[in-house]
Structure formats: structure tokens, C-alpha cells
N, C-alpha and C positions, 0 to 999 in steps of 0.2 A: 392130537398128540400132546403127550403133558411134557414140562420141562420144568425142574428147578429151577427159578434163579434168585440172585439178590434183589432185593425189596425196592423199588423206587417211589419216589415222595407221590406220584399221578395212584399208585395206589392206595392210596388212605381211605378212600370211600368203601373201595371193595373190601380192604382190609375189618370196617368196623361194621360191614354186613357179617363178615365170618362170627368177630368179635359177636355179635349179638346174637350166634346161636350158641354161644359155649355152654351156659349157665354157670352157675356159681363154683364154687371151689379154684378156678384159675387165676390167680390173681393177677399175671402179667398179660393177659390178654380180658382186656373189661371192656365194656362198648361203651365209651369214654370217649369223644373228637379227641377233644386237648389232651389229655393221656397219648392215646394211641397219636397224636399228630406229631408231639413231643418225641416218642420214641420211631418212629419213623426218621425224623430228623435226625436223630442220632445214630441211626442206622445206614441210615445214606452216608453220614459221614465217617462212621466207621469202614465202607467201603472204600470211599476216598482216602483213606486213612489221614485225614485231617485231625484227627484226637487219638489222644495217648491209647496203648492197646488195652487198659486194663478197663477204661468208660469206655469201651465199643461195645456195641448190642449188634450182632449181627445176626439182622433177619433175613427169612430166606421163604419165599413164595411158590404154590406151584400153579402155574397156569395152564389151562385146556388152550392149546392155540389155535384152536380149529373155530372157537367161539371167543376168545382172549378173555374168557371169567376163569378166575382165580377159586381152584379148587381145595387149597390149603395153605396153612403158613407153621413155621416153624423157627426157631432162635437158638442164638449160641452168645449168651451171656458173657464177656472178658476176662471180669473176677467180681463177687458179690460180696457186699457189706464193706466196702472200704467207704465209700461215700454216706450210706446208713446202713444202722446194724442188720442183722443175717441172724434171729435167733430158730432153734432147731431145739429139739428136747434129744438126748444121748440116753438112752437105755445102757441103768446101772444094774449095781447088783450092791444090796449090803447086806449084811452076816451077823444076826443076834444070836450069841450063846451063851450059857451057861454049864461049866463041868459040874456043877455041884446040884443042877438039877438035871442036866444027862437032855440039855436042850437047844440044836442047834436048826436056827431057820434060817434061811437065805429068802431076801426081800428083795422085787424086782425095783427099779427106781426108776424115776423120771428127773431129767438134771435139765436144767434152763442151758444152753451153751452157747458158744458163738465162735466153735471150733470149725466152723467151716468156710469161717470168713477168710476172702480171697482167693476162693476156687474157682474156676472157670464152670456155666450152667450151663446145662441142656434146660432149653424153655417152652412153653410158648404152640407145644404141638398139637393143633386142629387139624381134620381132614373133612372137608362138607360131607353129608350123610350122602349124598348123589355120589360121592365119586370112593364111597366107603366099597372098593373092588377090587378082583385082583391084586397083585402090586403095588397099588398106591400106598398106602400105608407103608408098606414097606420104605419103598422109596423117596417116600415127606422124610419118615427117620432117618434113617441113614445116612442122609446128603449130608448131614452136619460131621459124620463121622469122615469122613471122605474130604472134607473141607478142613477140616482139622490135623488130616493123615497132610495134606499139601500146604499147610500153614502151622504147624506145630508152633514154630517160636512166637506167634500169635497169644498162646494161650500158657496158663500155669499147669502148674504137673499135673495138681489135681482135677479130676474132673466129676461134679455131680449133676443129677439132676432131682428135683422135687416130684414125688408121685402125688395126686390126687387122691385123697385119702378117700377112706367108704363113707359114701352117704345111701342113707334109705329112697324108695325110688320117690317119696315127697320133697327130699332134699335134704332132709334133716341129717344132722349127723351124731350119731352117738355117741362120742368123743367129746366133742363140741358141746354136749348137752351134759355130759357127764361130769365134765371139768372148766372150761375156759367158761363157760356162763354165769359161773360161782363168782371169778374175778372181774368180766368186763359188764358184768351184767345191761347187755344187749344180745340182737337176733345174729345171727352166723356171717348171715348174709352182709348188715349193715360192720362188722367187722373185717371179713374179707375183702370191701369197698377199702376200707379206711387204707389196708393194708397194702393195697394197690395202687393207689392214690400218693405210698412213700408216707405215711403216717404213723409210725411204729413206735414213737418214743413213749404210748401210753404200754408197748407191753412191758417194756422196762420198770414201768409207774408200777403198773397192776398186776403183774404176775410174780409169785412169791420165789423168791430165790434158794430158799433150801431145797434139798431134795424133797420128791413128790411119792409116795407110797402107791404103787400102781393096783394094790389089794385093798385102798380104802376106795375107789373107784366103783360104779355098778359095772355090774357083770357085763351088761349092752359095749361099755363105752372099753372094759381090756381089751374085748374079745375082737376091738378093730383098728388094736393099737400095730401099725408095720402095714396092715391091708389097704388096697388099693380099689377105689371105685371099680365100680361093673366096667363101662367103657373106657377105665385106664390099663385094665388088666393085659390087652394086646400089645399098648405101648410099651410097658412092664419087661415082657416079655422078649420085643424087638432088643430092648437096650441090654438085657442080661447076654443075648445073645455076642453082643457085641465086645462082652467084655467087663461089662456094671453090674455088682454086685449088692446087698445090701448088707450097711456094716454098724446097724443100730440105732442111726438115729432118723427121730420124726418131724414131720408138722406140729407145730405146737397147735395147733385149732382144730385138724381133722386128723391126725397122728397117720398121716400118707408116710409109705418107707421113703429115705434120700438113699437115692442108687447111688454106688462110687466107683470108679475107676481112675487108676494111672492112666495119662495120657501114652503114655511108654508103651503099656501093654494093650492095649487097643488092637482088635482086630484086624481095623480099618489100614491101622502103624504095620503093624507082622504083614499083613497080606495083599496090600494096594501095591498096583506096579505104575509105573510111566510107560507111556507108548508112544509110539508117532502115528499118526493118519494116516496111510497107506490108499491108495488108489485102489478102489474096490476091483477083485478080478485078479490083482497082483499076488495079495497074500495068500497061501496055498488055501485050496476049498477044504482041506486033510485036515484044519485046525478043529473043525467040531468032533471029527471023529474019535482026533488022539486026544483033546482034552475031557469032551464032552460038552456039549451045547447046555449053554446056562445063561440065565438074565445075568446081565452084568450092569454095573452103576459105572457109568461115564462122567467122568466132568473133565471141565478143560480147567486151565491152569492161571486164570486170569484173577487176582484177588475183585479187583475192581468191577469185573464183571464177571461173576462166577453163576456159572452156567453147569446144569445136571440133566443125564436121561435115566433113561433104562433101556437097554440096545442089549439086542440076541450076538450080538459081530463081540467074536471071542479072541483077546490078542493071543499071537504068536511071534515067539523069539523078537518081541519090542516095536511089533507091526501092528497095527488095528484096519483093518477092512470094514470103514463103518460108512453107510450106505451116503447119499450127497443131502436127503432131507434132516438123517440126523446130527449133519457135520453143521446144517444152518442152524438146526436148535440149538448148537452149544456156540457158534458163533465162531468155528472153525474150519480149517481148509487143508486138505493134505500137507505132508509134513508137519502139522505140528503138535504139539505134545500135549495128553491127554491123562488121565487120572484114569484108572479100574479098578474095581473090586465087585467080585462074585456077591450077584446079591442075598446069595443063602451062604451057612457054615456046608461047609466043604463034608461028607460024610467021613472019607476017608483021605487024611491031609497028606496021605502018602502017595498018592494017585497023581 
């Protein structure tokens, strides 16, 4: 059986086994000890909530408990770029004309920004290729949303996350080869290092601050300016779902879209309900019929110990009938209060 939970310091090893299948482009998850031990540590105590809400990193693990190996990890950033900068590129637009020669072009831009400093991030999201199945996927996603819906004043209004831009299947990236090589003149890889490592004050140094003409560019390097890696395109997907949309701006090194969403409008906000644990047998059997049987995301309600399934037991009128194996994955016991939301969009919200 898998379960969400929050990250504990005993996993650091398994953690930077995962870490070492990511490959390149993720900067917050590198197979790094001291890196990844570092932020572990802060994760722990973000849980304990021993430090202020805007430096928590809250990671979130999922483990096979049948074997106790951890078959993915995922994070939820506080707010980015208050401690070091957060720069992103904003897709402009500027307007050369002339009346008197009957000539008017609109040029797309590239702006250096650092407009999205102090947002709360979605990070950090691996699934091992073993347990790339059914639901999983879904369910690594999601948890953060679901965790956010039960701790909103946690986090700021805004909420983004960073997509992994396209790279070719050698790893190259045509972006990256088109533009930023000019300025740091180094390999992609030894850059992404740096950048994860909390290194950043060379792109301040090195990258030009006027705007950037996205038509003096090769054609390779437009054409995957917003696009998102092969194996990000599911993740893409999951979070649009949810509510994150894209609103312009890029990676400056692999020009991946940053999804956005209001924490307000969040699906997870509109559509999660509270429940109580109900004694299986009590709640009427009639709940699947009249709602309809669907995967539901469970969590319990513990910051400190946050705990997630995937459970078919569908609440009714503030009951949950959720069986006594998945009441010990979340670390709960009749009566007590439980987090849901349907793990797919609802076809028709009128139902």
C-alpha cells in the first residue's frame, strides 16, 4: 500500500537514491548529500513548525509500506527569492512603427524579472519509473494541493511552479544552446549545478538586462520557448488540472513555462470537504450508488504529521467509512477529522 507522508531526516539516503535518477534540468532535487541533507533539515523543521512560514520547504514522500522503499518525493516551497534572487524571463511584446512608411511589427521579448519573488512553489516532483502506474502519479501530485487546501494560511496568495523545459533525448537543450551559452559560456549541466547549489548572483553578473529579441534567436531554440520536457508533459498536465495555468513567463536556461495559480481558486480550496471516520458498516452502503464510486485523496489533518491515501470509501453527509488498514496509514481512528477530494475533475459539477 503507498501513503503520503511528510519527509523524516532517517530518509535522506533513500531520498538521494531517487535524487540520482532525475537527471539534469531539476535543480531542487540534485544528488547532492550536503545539499539534499540541508534541505531535509529544513523540512523536518518546517513540519515542526520551528521556523518562520515563508523558509519552510515542505517535503512530502511516498512510501510502498509493504516493502518501506520510498517510491517518490515531492515539495511545497513557502515563498521563493526572499533569501536569494528567483529570476524568470516574462514574455513581452514591443511595437516598431512607422506611419510614413505604412510599417507596423510587434516583436516578441524576453525581460530578465524577478516578478515572482515571494510566491509559494510547487517543487521537487519525482515518481521512480517502478511505480510509474495507475494513480500514482496522480496521487505524489496532488497531496500538495490537498495540504494546502487544510493549511492555506501557511502559504501566500500566489502559487507557482517551475516546469522543466524541453531538452533533446541527449539532454541538450536548445534554449540553452541558443542563448544562455553566449553569456555563461559553460555546459548546461555545469550551470544547473551551480544553480542548485544557491549560486545565482553570476546571473545577475552575466546576463544582459535590456530586453531580449526572441527573432534574433535560431529557430531550434523559439520553437521551445513555454514547452516542457517529454516526462514533464504529465506533470503539466496534472497541475492545469487543478487549477495552474500559464501566464508568460520562463526558465531562463531551458525556457520551461512557470504554471500560476491563486491559492483561492484552487480546486483543491472549491472542492475538499472535512469528514469524520465513521465505523465501517455504519455509513450507509447507498453512498457509492448516489454519489458514484471514485478514487478519493484522504489525508488527515495533522500539520506535524501529514499523512495521504487513495481510498475508494466515498464520504457522506460528513461521514467517511474508511476501512481500519487505511485508518493506520494515515495514523487515524474513528471520529476523527479527515481531509477529501475526488481524485479526478468532476465531469459534470452539477451531479
Amino acid at each position: 500500500m503507498l501513503v503520503v507522508r511528510a519527509i523524516k531526516a532517517e530518509d535522506l539516503d533513500a531520498l538521494y537514491g531517487m535524487a540520482s535518477q532525475v537527471g539534469s534540468g531539476m535543480t531542487t532535487l540534485k544528488p547532492d548529500m550536503k545539499m539534499l541533507g540541508d534541505r531535509v533539515a529544513v523540512a523536518v523543521a518546517s513540519f515542526a513548525e520551528t521556523i518562520a512560514p515563508a523558509k519552510r520547504d515542505y517535503m512530502f514522500v511516498m512510501e510502498d509500506t509493504d516493502s518501506g522503499r520510498l517510491a517518490g518525493v515531492c515539495a511545497i516551497k513557502g515563498a521563493v527569492g526572499l533569501e536569494e534572487p528567483f529570476y524568470n524571463y516574462r514574455i513581452g511584446t514591443l511595437v516598431h512603427s512607422s506611419r510614413e512608411l505604412d510599417v507596423f511589427t510587434r516583436m516578441e521579448t524576453l525581460y530578465l524579472s524577478n516578478d515572482l519573488t515571494g510566491s509559494t512553489e510547487l517543487c521537487s516532483l519525482f515518481l521512480h519509473p517502478d511505480y510509474r502506474v495507475g494513480n500514482n502519479g496522480k496521487l505524489l501530485s496532488k497531496c500538495r494541493f490537498l495540504f494546502i487546501a487544510q493549511f492555506p494560511h501557511l502559504f501566500t496568495e500566489k502559487l507557482i511552479a517551475e516546469m522543466r523545459g524541453f531538452q533533446e533525448a541527449d539532454g541538450r537543450s536548445p534554449f540553452y544552446e541558443g542563448l544562455g551559452r553566449h553569456f555563461f559560456k559553460m555546459d548546461f549541466n555545469h550551470v544547473d549545478d551551480l544553480t542548485a547549489l544557491g549560486k545565482k548572483s553570476f546571473i545577475a553578473e552575466l546576463m544582459p538586462r535590456q530586453p531580449l529579441y526572441v527573432a534574433y534567436l535560431p529557430n531550434e531554440a523559439q520553437e521551445v520557448i513555454g514547452k516542457v520536457h517529454v516526462s514533464t508533459a504529465p506533470a503539466r498536465r496534472l497541475l492545469e488540472q487543478e487549477g495552474m495555468h500559464f501566464e508568460g513567463y520562463v526558465d531562463i536556461f531551458d525556457a520551461g513555462p512557470v504554471l500560476q495559480a491563486r491559492v483561492s481558486e484552487l480546486r483543491a480550496m472549491r472542492d475538499s470537504e472535512l469528514s469524520n471516520i465513521g465505523v465501517v458498516g455504519q455509513v450507509e452502503s447507498s453512498c457509492a450508488s448516489e454519489v458514484g464510486a471514485e478514487p478519493t485523496l484522504v489525508s488527515n489533518t495533522d500539520l506535524k504529521d501529514f499523512r495521504m491515501i487513495l481510498s475508494q470509501a466515498v464520504p457522506l453527509h460528513g461521514a467517511l467509512a474508511l476501512p481500519e488498514a487505511e485508518q493506520e496509514l494515515l495514523h487515524c481512528h474513528p471520529g476523527d477529522t479527515v481531509r477529501t477530494l475526488p481524485l479526478n475533475l468532476r465531469k459534470n459539477p452539477h451531479v
